[in-house]
DRENDO-1510 file (C-alpha; in Angstrom, 1 decimal, always signed):
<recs>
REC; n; res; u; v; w
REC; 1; UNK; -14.2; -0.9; -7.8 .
REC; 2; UNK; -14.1; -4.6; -8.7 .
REC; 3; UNK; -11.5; -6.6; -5.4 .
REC; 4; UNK; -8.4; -7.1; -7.4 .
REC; 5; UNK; -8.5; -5.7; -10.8 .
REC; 6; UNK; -6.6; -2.9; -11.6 .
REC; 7; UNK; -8.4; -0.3; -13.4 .
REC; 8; UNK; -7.7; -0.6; -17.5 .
REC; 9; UNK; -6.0; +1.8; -19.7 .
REC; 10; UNK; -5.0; +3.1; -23.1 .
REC; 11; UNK; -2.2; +0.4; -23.1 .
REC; 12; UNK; -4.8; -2.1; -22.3 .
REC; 13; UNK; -7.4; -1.1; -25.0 .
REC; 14; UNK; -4.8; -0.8; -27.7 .
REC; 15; UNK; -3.6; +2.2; -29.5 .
REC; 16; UNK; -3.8; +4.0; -32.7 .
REC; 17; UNK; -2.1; +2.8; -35.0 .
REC; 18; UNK; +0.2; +4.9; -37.4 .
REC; 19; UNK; -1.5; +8.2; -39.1 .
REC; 20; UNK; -3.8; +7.5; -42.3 .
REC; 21; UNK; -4.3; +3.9; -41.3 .
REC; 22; UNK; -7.6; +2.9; -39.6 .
REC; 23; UNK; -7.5; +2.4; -35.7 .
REC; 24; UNK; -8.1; -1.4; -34.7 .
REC; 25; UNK; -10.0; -1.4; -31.3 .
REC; 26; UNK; -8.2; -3.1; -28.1 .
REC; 27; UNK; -6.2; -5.5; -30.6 .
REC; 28; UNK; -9.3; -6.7; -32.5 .
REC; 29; UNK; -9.5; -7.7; -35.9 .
REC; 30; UNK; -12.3; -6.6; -38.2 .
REC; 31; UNK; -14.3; -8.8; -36.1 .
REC; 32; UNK; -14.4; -10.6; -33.2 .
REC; 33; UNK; -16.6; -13.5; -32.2 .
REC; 34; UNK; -17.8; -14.4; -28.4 .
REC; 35; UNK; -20.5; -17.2; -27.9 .
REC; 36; UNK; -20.6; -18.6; -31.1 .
REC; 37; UNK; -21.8; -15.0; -32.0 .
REC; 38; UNK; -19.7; -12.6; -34.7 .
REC; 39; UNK; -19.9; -9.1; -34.3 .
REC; 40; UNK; -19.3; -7.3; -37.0 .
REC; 41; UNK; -16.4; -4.0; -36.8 .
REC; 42; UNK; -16.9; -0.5; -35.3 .
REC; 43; UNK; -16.9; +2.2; -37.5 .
REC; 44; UNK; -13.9; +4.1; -37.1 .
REC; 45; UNK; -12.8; +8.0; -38.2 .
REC; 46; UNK; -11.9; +8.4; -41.7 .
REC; 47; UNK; -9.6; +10.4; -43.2 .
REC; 48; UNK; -10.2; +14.0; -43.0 .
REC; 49; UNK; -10.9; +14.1; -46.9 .
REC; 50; UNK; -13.6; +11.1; -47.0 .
REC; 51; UNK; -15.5; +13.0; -44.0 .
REC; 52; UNK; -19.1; +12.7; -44.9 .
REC; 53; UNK; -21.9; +15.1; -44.5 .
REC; 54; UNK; -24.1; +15.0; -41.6 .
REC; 55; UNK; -27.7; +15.0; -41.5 .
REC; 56; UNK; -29.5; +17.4; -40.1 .
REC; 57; UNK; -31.8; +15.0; -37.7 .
REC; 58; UNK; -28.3; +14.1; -36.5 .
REC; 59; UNK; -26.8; +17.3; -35.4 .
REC; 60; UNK; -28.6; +17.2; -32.0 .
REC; 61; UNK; -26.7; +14.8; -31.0 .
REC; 62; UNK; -22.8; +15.8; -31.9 .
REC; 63; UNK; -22.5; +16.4; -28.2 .
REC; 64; UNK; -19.6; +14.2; -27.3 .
REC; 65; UNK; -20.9; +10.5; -26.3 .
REC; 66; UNK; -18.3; +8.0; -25.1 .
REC; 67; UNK; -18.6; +4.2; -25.8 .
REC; 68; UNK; -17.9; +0.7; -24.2 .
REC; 69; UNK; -15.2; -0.8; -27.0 .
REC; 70; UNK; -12.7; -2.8; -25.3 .
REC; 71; UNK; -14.3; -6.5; -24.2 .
REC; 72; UNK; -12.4; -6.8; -20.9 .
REC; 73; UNK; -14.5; -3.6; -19.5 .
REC; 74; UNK; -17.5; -5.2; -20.9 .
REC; 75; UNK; -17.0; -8.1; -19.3 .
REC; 76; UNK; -16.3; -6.0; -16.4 .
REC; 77; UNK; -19.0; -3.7; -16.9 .
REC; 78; UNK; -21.5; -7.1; -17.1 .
REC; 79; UNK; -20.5; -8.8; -14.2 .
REC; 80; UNK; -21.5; -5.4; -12.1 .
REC; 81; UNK; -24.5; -5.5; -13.6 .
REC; 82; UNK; -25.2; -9.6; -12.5 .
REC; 83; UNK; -23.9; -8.5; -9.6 .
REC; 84; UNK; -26.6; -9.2; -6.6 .
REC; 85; UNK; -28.8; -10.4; -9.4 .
REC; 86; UNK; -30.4; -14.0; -8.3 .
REC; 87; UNK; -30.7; -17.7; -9.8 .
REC; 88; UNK; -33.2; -17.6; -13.0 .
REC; 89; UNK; -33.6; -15.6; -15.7 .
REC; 90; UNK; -31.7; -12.2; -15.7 .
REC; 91; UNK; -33.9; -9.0; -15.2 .
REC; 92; UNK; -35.0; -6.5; -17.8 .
REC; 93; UNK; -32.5; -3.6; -18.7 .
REC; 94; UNK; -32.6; -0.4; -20.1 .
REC; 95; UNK; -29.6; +0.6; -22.1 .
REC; 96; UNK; -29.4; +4.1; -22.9 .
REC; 97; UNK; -27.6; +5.3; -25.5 .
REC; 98; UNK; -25.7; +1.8; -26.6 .
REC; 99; UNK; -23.9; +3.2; -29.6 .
REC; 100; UNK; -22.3; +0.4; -31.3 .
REC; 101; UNK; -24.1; -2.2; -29.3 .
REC; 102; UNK; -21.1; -4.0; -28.1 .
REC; 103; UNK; -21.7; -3.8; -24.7 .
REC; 104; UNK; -25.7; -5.2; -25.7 .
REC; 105; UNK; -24.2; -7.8; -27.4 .
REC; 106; UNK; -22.4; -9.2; -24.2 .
REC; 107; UNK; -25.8; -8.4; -22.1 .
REC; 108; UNK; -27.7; -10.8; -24.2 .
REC; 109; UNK; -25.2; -13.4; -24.6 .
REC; 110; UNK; -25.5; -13.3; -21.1 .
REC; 111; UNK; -29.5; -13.8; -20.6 .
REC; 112; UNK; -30.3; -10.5; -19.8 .
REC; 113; UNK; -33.4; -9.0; -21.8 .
REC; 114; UNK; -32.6; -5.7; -23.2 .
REC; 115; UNK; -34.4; -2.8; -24.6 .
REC; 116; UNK; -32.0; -0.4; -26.6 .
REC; 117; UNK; -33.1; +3.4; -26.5 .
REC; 118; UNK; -30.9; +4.9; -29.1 .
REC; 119; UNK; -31.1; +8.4; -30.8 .
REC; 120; UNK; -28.8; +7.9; -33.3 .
REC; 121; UNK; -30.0; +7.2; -36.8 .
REC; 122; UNK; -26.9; +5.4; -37.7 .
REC; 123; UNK; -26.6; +3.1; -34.4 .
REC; 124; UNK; -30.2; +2.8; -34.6 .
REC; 125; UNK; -30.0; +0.9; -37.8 .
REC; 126; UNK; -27.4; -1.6; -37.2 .
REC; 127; UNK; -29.2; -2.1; -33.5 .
REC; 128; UNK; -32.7; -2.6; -35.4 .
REC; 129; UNK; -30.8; -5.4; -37.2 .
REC; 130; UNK; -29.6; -7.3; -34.3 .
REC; 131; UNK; -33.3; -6.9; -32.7 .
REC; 132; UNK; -34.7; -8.6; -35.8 .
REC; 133; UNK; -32.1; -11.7; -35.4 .
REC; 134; UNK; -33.1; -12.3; -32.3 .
REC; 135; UNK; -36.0; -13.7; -30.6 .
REC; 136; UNK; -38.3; -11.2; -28.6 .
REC; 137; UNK; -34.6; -10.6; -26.4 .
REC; 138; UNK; -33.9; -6.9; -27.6 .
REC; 139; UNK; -36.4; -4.4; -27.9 .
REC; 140; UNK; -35.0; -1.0; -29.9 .
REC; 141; UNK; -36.4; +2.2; -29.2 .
REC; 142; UNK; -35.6; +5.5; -31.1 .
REC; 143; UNK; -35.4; +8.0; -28.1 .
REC; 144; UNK; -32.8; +9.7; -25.7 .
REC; 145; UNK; -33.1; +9.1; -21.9 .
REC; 146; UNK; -32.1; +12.6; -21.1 .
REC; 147; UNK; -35.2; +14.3; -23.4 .
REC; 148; UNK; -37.6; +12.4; -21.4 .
REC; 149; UNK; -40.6; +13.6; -20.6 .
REC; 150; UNK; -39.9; +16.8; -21.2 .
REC; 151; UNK; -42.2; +20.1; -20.3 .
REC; 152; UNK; -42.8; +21.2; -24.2 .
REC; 153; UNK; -46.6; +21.2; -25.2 .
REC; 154; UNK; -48.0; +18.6; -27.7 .
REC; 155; UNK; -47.4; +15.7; -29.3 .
REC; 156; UNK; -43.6; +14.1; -28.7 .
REC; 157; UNK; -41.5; +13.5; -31.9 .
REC; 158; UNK; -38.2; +11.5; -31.1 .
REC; 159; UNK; -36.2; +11.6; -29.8 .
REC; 160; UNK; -37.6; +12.9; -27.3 .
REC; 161; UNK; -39.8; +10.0; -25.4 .
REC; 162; UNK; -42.6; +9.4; -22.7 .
REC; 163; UNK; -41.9; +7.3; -19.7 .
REC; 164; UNK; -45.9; +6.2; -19.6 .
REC; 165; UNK; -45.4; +4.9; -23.7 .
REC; 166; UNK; -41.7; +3.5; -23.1 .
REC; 167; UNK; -42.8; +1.3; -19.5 .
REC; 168; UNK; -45.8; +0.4; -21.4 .
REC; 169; UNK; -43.8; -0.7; -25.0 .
REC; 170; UNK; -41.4; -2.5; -22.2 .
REC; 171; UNK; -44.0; -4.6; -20.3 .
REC; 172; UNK; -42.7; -2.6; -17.1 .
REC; 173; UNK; -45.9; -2.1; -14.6 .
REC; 174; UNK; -45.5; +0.0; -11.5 .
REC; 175; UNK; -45.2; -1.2; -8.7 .
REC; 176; UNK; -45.3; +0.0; -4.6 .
REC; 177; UNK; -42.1; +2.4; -3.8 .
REC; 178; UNK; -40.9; -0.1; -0.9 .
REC; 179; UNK; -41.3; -3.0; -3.2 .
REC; 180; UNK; -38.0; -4.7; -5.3 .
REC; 181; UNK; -37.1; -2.9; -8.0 .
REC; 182; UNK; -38.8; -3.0; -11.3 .
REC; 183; UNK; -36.2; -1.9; -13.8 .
REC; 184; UNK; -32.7; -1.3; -13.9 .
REC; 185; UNK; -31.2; +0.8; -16.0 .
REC; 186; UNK; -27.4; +1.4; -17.7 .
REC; 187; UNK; -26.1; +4.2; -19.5 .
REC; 188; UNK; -23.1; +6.7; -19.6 .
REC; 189; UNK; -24.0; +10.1; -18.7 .
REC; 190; UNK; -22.9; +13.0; -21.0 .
REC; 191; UNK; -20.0; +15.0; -19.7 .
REC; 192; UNK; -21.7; +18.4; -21.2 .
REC; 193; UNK; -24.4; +19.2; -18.7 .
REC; 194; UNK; -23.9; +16.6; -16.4 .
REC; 195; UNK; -24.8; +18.3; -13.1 .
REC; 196; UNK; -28.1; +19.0; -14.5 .
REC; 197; UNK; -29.1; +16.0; -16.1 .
REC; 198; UNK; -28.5; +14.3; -12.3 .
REC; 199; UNK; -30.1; +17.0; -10.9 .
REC; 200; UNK; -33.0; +16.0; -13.3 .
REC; 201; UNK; -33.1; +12.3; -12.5 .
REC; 202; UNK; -33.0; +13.8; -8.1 .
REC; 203; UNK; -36.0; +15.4; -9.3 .
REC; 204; UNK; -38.0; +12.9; -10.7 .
REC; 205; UNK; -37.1; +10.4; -7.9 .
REC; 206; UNK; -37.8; +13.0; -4.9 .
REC; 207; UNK; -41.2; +13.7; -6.7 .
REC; 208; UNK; -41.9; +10.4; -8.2 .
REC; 209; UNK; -42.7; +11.5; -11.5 .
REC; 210; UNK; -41.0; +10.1; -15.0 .
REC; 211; UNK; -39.2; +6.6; -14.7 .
REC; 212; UNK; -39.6; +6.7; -11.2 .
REC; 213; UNK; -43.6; +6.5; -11.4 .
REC; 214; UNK; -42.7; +3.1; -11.9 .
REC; 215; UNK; -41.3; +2.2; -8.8 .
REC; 216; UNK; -37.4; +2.3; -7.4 .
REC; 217; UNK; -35.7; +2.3; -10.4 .
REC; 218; UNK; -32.1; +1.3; -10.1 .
REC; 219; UNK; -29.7; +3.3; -12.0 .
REC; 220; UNK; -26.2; +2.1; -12.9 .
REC; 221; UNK; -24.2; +5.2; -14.6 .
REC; 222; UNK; -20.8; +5.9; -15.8 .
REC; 223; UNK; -20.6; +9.6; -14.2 .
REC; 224; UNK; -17.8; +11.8; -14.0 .
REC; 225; UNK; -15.0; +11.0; -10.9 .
REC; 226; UNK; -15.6; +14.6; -10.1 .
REC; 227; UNK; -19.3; +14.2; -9.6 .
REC; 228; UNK; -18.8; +10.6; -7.9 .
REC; 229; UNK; -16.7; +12.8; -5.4 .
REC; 230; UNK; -19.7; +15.2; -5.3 .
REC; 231; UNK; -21.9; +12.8; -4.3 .
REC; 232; UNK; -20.0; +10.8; -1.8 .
REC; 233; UNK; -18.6; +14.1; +0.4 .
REC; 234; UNK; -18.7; +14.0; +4.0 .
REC; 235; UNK; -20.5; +17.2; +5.8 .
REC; 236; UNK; -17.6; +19.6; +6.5 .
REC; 237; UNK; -16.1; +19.5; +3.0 .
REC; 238; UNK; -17.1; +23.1; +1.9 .
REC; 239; UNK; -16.2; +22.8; -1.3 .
REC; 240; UNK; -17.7; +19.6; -2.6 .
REC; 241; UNK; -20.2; +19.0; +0.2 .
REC; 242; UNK; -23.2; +20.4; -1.8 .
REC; 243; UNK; -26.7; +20.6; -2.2 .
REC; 244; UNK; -26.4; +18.0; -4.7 .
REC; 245; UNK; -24.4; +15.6; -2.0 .
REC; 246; UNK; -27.7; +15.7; +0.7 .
REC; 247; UNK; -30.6; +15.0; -1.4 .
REC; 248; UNK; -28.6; +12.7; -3.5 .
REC; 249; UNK; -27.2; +10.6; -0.2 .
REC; 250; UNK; -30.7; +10.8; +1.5 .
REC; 251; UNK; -32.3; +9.7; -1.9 .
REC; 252; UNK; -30.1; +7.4; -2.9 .
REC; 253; UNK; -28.1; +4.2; -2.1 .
REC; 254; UNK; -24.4; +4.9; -3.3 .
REC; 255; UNK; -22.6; +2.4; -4.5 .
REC; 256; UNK; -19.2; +2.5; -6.3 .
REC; 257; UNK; -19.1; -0.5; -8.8 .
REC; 258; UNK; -15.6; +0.4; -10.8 .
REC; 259; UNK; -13.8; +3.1; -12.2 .
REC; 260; UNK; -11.9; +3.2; -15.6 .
REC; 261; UNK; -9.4; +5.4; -17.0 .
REC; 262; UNK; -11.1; +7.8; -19.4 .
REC; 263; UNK; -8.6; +6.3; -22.2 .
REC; 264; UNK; -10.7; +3.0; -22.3 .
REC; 265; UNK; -14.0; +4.8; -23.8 .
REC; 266; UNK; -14.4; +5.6; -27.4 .
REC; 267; UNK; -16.0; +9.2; -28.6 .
REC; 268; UNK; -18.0; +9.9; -31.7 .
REC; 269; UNK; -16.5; +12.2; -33.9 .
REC; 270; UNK; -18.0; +14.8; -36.7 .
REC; 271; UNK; -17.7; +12.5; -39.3 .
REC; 272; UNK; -19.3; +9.6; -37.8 .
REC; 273; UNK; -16.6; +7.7; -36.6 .
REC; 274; UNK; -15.3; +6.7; -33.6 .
REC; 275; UNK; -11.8; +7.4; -31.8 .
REC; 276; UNK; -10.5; +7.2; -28.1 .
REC; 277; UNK; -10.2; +11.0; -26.7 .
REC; 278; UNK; -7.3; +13.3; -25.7 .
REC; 279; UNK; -6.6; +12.1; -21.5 .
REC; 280; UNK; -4.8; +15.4; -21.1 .
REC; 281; UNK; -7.8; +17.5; -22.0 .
REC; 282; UNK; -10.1; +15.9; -19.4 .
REC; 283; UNK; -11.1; +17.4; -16.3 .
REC; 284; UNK; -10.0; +13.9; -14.5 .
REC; 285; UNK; -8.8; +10.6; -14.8 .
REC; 286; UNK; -11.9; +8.3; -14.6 .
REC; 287; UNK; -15.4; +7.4; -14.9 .
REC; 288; UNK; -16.8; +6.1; -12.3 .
REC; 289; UNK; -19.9; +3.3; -12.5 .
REC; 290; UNK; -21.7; +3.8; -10.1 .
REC; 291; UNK; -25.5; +2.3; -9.0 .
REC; 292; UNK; -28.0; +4.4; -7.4 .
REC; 293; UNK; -30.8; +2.5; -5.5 .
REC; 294; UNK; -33.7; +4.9; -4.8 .
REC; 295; UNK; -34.3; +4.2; -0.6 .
REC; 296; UNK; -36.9; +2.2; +0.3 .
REC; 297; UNK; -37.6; +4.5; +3.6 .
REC; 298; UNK; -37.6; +8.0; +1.9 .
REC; 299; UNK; -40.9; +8.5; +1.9 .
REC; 300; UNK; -41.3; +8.5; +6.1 .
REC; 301; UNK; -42.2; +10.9; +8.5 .
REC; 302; UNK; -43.2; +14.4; +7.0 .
REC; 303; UNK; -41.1; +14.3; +3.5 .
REC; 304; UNK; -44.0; +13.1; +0.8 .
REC; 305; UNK; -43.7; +13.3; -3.4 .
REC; 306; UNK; -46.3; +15.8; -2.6 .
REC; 307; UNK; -43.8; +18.5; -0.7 .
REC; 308; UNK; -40.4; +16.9; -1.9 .
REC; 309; UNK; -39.7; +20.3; -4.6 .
REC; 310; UNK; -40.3; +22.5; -1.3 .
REC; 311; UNK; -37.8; +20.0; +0.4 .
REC; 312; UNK; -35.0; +20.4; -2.4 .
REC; 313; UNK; -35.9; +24.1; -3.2 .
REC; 314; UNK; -35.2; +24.8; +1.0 .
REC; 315; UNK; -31.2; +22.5; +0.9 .
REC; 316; UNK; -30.5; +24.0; -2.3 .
REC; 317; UNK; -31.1; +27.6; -0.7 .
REC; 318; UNK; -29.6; +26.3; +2.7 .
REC; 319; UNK; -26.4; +26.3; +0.6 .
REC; 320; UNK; -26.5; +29.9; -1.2 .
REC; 321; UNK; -24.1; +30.4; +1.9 .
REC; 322; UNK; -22.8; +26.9; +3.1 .
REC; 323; UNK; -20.6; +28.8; +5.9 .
REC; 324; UNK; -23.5; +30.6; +7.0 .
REC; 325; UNK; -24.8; +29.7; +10.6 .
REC; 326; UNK; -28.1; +27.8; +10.8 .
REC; 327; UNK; -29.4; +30.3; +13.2 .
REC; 328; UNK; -28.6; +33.1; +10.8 .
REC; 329; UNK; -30.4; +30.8; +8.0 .
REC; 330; UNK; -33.9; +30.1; +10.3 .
REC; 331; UNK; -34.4; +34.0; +11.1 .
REC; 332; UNK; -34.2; +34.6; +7.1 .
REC; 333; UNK; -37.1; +32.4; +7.0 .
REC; 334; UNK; -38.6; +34.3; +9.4 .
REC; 335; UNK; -38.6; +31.8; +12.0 .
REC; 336; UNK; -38.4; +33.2; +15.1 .
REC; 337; UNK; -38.4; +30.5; +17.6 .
REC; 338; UNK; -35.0; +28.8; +16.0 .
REC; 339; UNK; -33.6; +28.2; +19.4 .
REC; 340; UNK; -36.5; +25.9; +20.2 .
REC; 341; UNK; -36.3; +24.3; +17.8 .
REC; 342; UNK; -32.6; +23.7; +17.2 .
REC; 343; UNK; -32.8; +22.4; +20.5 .
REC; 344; UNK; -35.2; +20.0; +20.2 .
REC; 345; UNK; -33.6; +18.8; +17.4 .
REC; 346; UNK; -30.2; +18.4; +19.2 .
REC; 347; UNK; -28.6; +20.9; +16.8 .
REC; 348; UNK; -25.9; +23.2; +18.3 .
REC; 349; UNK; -27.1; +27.2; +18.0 .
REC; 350; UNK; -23.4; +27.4; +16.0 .
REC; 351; UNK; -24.0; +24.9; +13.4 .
REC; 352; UNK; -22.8; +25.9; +10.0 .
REC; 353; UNK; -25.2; +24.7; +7.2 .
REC; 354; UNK; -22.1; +22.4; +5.4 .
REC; 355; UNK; -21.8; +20.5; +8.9 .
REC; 356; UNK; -25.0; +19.1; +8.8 .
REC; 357; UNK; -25.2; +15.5; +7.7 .
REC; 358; UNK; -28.0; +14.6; +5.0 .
REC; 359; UNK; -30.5; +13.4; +7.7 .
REC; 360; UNK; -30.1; +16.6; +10.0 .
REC; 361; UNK; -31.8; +18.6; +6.8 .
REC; 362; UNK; -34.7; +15.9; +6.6 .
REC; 363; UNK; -35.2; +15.9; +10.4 .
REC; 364; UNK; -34.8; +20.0; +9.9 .
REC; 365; UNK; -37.5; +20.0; +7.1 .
REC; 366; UNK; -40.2; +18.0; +9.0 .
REC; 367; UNK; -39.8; +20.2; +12.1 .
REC; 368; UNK; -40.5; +23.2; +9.8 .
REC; 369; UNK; -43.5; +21.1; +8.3 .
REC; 370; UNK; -44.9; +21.2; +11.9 .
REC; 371; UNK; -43.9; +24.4; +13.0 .
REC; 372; UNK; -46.8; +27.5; +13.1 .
REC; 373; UNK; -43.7; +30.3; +12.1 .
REC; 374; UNK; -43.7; +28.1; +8.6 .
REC; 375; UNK; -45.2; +28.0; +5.4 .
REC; 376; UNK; -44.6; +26.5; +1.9 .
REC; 377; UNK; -45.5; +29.4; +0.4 .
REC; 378; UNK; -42.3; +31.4; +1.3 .
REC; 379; UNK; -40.8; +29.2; -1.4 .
REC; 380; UNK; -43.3; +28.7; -3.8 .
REC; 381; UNK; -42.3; +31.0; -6.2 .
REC; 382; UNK; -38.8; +29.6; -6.3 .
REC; 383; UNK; -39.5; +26.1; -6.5 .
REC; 384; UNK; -41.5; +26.2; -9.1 .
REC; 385; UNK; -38.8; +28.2; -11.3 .
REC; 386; UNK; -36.1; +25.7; -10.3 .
REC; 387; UNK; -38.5; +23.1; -11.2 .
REC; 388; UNK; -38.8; +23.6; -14.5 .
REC; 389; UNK; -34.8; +24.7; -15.1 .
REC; 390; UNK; -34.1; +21.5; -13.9 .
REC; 391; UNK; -37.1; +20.1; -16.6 .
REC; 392; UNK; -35.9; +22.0; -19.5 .
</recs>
């Protein structure tokens, strides 16, 4: 969270006004101008009798979406995403899912180039506007980040999208996995499926597929608080300190950039318009924005894109029991020299599988990849299934 700024609210984003009268967002007037720029209004809910029909290419994406309104969290939000960034020109960013665009509007105001994947017919107009006012500085791209590269046969319609056409419509080349990083991307993740869409984007980064054929990718997501605390559990934790939280802390460098009350985000509503949600019907208080660096030394010793599914497949299974002994674990792999080997590895015979840190299950797995007793063909079968669940 940003050193001295205290997280914003409802009260700090405005409220609604009184009923049959149409919300003004944070304060604003019809419009609001930054830069010498004016922006033109959100589109807000309607009345209940002016609702207007939806169209059918729309109704995939009624999930519930939440939006960056209120300027002082995107200014916030922009100043985490200059953050680290050196002198010169800003890099290139992928926005997913940008909505109204008011966030994008700040981002190029502020030198960043932008490309705008948007799967929303609606947004997608206005945001096709602003591209052709502008210079070559926004590129917009019907598609949805989460129906990338998916496992269906044939031709892609959007929006679902290919990494290899999107890098290639963005400019983006790959480059080495222990060079800078090539892209960085922004986006708030959808609350409904969450867990899998980051177990998804683990996926594609342990195996280097999708975006991250590209290169490190740097992701910079507004995720749940409850998955933040997922991610960022310490090894004894049995409840929270998952399969999820060891690949993810291997894979990743975690870094908490802010958290905002759920009030401060707008939601799309049936009838096209916007409104800020119901608090006391969330499952907690905040989104978190957090970045997630792929690591530079992943790819070392005996874990390779090559064997990373068996890798996952064997901590995901590790936790089927997380109070389950090590030893007990090892034997059901048919392993029958575990003592050896947990002694080698300076692992006590008692260990329980949720008191091993991230890089005891790394260490663990390249043993195994030496070991005679072991083959990755005990898990084929499942890693392939689990594989594609997580591709779906």
């Amino acid at each position: 969270m940003l050193a001295g700024r205290a997280p914003l609210g409802a009260a700090g984003c405005g409220r609604l006004l009184a009923a049959g009268l149409r919300p003004l967002l944070c304060g604003l007037s019809p419009c609001w101008v930054t830069a010498g720029r004016q922006y033109p209004a959100l589109r807000v809910a309607e009345p209940a009798k002016e609702k207007r029909p939806v169209r059918k290419e729309q109704r995939s994406s009624l999930m519930v979406r939440r939006f960056i309104a209120c300027p002082q969290l995107v200014r916030t939000v922009r100043r985490c995403l200059q953050r680290g960034a050196g002198p010169g020109p800003q890099p290139l960013l992928l926005e997913f899912a940008p909505g109204p665009g008011i966030l994008t509007r700040s981002l190029l105001d502020a030198g960043f180039r932008v490309v705008a994947l948007e799967s929303n017919s609606d947004f997608l107009t206005d945001l096709q506007s602003l591209e052709n006012s502008l210079d070559g500085q926004l590129k917009v791209i019907h598609g949805d980040f989460f129906r990338m590269d998916p496992l269906a046969k044939g031709a892609l319609k959007p929006p679902a999208v290919s990494s290899d056409k999107l890098f290639e419509t963005m400019g983006v080349a790959a480059v080495p996995w222990r060079a800078d990083v090539p892209l960085k991307i922004f986006g708030i993740v959808p609350q409904q499926l969450e867990r899998n869409r980051l177990w998804r984007l683990l996926f594609a980064m342990y195996e280097c597929s999708s975006i991250y054929r590209y290169g490190r990718v740097e992701l910079n997501l507004f995720i749940s608080e409850r998955e933040y605390t997922v991610l960022t559990a310490k090894p004894g934790k049995s409840k929270i300190y998952q399969a999820l939280t060891v690949l993810a802390q291997l894979g990743y460098e975690i870094e908490l950039l802010h958290k905002e009350p759920w009030s401060s985000f707008e939601t799309n509503l049936k009838n096209g318009g916007l409104a800020i949600p119901k608090t006391g019907r969330l499952p907690n208080d905040h989104l978190c924005l957090v970045r997630l660096t792929p690591q530079q030394n992943l790819f070392t010793g005996g874990l390779k894109p090559s064997n990373a599914s068996t890798f996952i497949f064997m901590v995901k299974q590790s936790f089927a029991k997380p109070k389950s002994r090590l030893t007990d674990r090892l034997y059901s792999w048919s392993l029958d020299n575990s003592d050896k080997l947990l002694k080698a590895l300076e692992i006590p015979k008692n260990a329980a599988m949720y008191n091993l840190y991230p890089e005891d299950y790394k260490r663990l797995f390249e043993a195994l990849q030496n070991s005679d007793m072991f083959a990755e063909t005990f898990f084929h079968d499942e890693v392939l299934a689990s594989t594609r669940t997580m591709n779906l």
